[in-house]
C-alpha positions, 0 to 999 in steps of 0.5 A: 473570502468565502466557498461562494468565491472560489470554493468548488462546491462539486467535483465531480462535474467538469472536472480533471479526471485521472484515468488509467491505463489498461490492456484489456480495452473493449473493442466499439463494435461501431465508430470511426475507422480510424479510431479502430484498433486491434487489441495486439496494435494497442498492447505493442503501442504500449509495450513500445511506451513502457507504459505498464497497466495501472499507470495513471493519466489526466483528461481536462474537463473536455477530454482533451489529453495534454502531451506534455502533463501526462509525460510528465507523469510517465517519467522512466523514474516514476514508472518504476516507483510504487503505484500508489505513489503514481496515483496520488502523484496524478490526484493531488494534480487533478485535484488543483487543476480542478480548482483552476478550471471550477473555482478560477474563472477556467484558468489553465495549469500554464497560465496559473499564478500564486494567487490561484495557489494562496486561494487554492490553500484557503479552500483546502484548509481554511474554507468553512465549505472546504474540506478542511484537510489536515496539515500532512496532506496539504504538504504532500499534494503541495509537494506534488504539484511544486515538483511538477511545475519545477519539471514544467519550469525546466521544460520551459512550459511555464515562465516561472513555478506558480507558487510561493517560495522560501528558502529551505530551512532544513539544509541537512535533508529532508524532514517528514512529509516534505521532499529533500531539499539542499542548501540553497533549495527553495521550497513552498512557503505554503507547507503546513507547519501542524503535521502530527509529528510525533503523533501516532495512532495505534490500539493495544492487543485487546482494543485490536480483538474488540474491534476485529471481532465486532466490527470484522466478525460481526460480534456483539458488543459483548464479543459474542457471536450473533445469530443473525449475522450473515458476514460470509467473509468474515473469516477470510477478513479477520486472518486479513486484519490479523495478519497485518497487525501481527506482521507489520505489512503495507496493505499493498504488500499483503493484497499482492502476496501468491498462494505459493509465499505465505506459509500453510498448513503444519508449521512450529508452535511459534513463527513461521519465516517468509520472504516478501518480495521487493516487486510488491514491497514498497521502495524495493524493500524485500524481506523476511516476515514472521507468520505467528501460528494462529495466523498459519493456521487460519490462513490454512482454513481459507484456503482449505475451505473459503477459497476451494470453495470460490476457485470451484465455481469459478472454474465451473463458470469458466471464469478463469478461461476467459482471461486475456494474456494470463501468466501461466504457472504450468506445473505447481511443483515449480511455483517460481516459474511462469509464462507469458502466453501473448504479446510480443513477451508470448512463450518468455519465462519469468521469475513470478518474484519479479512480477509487480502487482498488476501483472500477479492478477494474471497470474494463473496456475495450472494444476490437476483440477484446472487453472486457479489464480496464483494470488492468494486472498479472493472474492466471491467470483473467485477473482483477486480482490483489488486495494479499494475492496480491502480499504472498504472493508475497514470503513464497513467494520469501523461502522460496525463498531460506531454502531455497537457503541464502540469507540475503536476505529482501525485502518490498515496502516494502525494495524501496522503501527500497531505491530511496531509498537507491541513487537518493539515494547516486547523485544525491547522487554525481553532484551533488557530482561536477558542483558541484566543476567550477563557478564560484560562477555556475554552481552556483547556476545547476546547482541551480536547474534540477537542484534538491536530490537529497534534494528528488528523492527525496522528490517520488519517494517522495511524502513530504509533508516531507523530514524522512521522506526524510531517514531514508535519508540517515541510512542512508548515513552509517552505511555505510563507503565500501567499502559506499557505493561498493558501492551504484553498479548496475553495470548499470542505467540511466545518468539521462544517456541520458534527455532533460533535458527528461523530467527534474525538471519537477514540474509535473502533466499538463495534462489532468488532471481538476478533482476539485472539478467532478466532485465 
């Protein structure tokens, strides 16, 4: 079997495509009359829908919208899931589809059999003109269109699900990359059996600085600045990069954070303590984070001269004016406190801690120089910048870097690997280095106040289980000791210098708002 049979050569013609939800829809100034609808009409019929900005939906190749698919991914339960999982969930189905319609004489998702999918698996994997994916992306878009025809099943759209079963062999739960499954469940027998396991990619302190000040800064191999590098934002992207290596954030997380919750300006010589809200955090998972002080103090610069900067012109342009249905944070001694100024939620206030991160890019604030946006990291039109801006970032300092003969390469989830590794190797250091000092008394009183570092880290990460922190531990002992002593930042923050009483209360703000009265 070959490309020529079955394998796609271009998707981006006569294709599925995934489209997205959205408000803001220009009006045609001419068309048919019944397809004329004013923008309140198109607001309430979604508001009635619970359908929220960004939630994503599949055109066949002729633009048709299938009712039954796309409830499917409007399920209540998914709605209220993360929005990249909504989106990856309705790629990994166009990205199938498209294969039956290009590649399988045209077939449609309900006529699918386990041959389309056995061809399907060839081409992704196996195919010399495929894309030869890696073993953990097969399984999770593999996992997403084996839940959709378990619904579909149920719905009783198709006879049977189109793919070849097995029984589970992990009758205890789940492992990683696949879903939960029971004893008795049965799972694709296509599953990839050479994920990377235990494997993960993450740089030492001083492989982090090459890379951020070459590829982020535009240095020179050498770590030189060069005179003609006209990067305006590197500034603003190095504390970016800095912050997720130095607090283990999700891209997402960060991208969404206000103004009025990172720490500013003066601050201890150590870490400074914020709380990331669970609307933004994924899986809900909302928790204190620690901002060392040189990341305080670059994030304060942004603000005091980048950002100015842009809000100025932007405000100057009467950019912000223009913003349909913004959020408004009518006095900024009251940063908690916003409110909808159209819709039927027109005049409702809201706790901006509840506020996804969709709706924080409405999200305004009006202070004694005019509006400005309440999100923190901006553009050059003084705009919130969107995720693919941050991820395209990345992959232009990667470039940088390959150009300067380097061979350091980043993302935003190794920065955050890279925190877990570096942050658990030094606790765990300083731990051990603190018990071997003490009594038996002692150390079980040192662990009831300081707790487990693994433990740390995981509340850091927002992992619901330590079994997914305990792949970083794994990670150091495969390192040898030269390496592992490697690890211990020369320069960055000594955790001592910051006061006991800002470190391991988990306990969440007093003031947070009660999501089951606002709801």
């Amino acid at each position: 079997m070959t490309s020529l049979l079955y394998g796609p050569r271009v998707l981006s013609r006569n294709a599925w495509s995934v489209h997205f939800t959205w408000r803001d829809l220009p009006q045609p100034r001419e068309g048919a009359w019944y397809l004329q609808l004013r923008p309140e009409e198109w607001e309430l019929w979604l508001d009635d829908q619970g359908i929220p900005d960004g939630t994503p939906y599949l055109l066949s190749p002729r633009f048709v919208y299938d009712v039954n698919l796309n409830s499917y991914l409007h399920r209540v339960d998914y709605l209220e899931g993360p929005l990249n999982s909504q989106r990856n969930r309705a790629r990994a189905l166009a990205g199938y589809f498209t294969f039956l319609h290009q590649a399988r004489g045209g077939t449609d998702w309900r006529d699918a059999t386990e041959d389309d999918h056995r061809a399907y698996l060839h081409w992704r994997r196996r195919d010399a003109g495929g894309p030869r994916i890696e073993g953990s992306t097969w399984s999770q878009d593999t996992s997403h269109v084996f839940q959709f025809y378990k619904h579909a099943k149920g719905k009783k759209w198709v006879p049977e699900i189109p793919l070849a079963l097995r029984e589970t062999r992990d009758r205890s739960g789940s492992s990683r990359g696949k879903p939960a499954t029971g004893g008795g469940d049965k799972v694709p027998a296509s599953y990839a059996h050479d994920e990377a396991g235990q494997r993960i990619e993450w740089l030492p302190a001083p492989s982090y600085r090459r890379w951020r000040d070459v590829g982020v800064r535009g240095y020179d191999a050498e770590g030189l600045p060069r005179d003609n590098f006209r990067g305006r934002w590197a500034s603003r992207n190095a504390a970016f990069t800095d912050m997720l290596v130095r607090t283990g954030m999700r891209l997402e997380e960060q991208a969404t954070l206000l103004k009025s919750e990172i720490p500013l300006g003066p601050g201890p010589a150590g870490y400074s303590k914020f709380w990331l809200p669970k609307a933004i955090a994924k899986r809900e998972s909302g928790r204190w984070l620690y901002a060392p002080a040189s990341s305080r103090r670059d994030l304060t610069a942004y603000v005091v001269e980048d950002r100015a900067e842009v809000v100025e012109e932007a405000r100057d342009a009467g950019r912000y004016r223009r913003i349909r249905r913004p959020l408004v944070i009518a006095d900024p001694e009251f940063p908690h406190q916003a409110q909808y100024t159209s819709g039927a939620t027109a005049g409702k206030r809201v706790d901006v801690r509840l506020l996804g991160p969709l709706e924080r890019r409405r999200l305004l604030v009006d202070t004694e120089d005019g509006l400005e946006p309440a999100m923190f990291w901006l553009g050059e039109h003084g705009m919130p910048l969107s995720l693919s801006t941050w991820k395209d970032m990345f992959t232009t300092a990667n470039k940088r870097c390959e150009a300067a003969g380097l061979q350091e390469r980043a993302h935003a989830h190794l920065c955050r690997h890279t925190f877990a590794v570096i942050t658990l190797e030094q606790l765990q250091r300083g731990h051990i280095a603190a018990l071997g000092d003490m009594n038996p008394a002692q150390r079980l009183h040192y662990q009831r106040i300081f707790g487990d570092p693994m433990d740390w880290v995981r509340c850091r990460l927002g992992h619901t289980s330590q079994l997914s922190t305990l792949i970083y531990l794994h990670a150091l002992q495969e390192l040898e000791m030269e390496t592992r002593m490697a690890l211990v930042p020369d320069t960055w923050e000594d955790p001592r210098d910051t006061p006991l009483d800002a470190l391991g209360d988990e306990t969440p703000p007093a003031d947070l708002p009660d999501e089951s009265v606002a709801a």
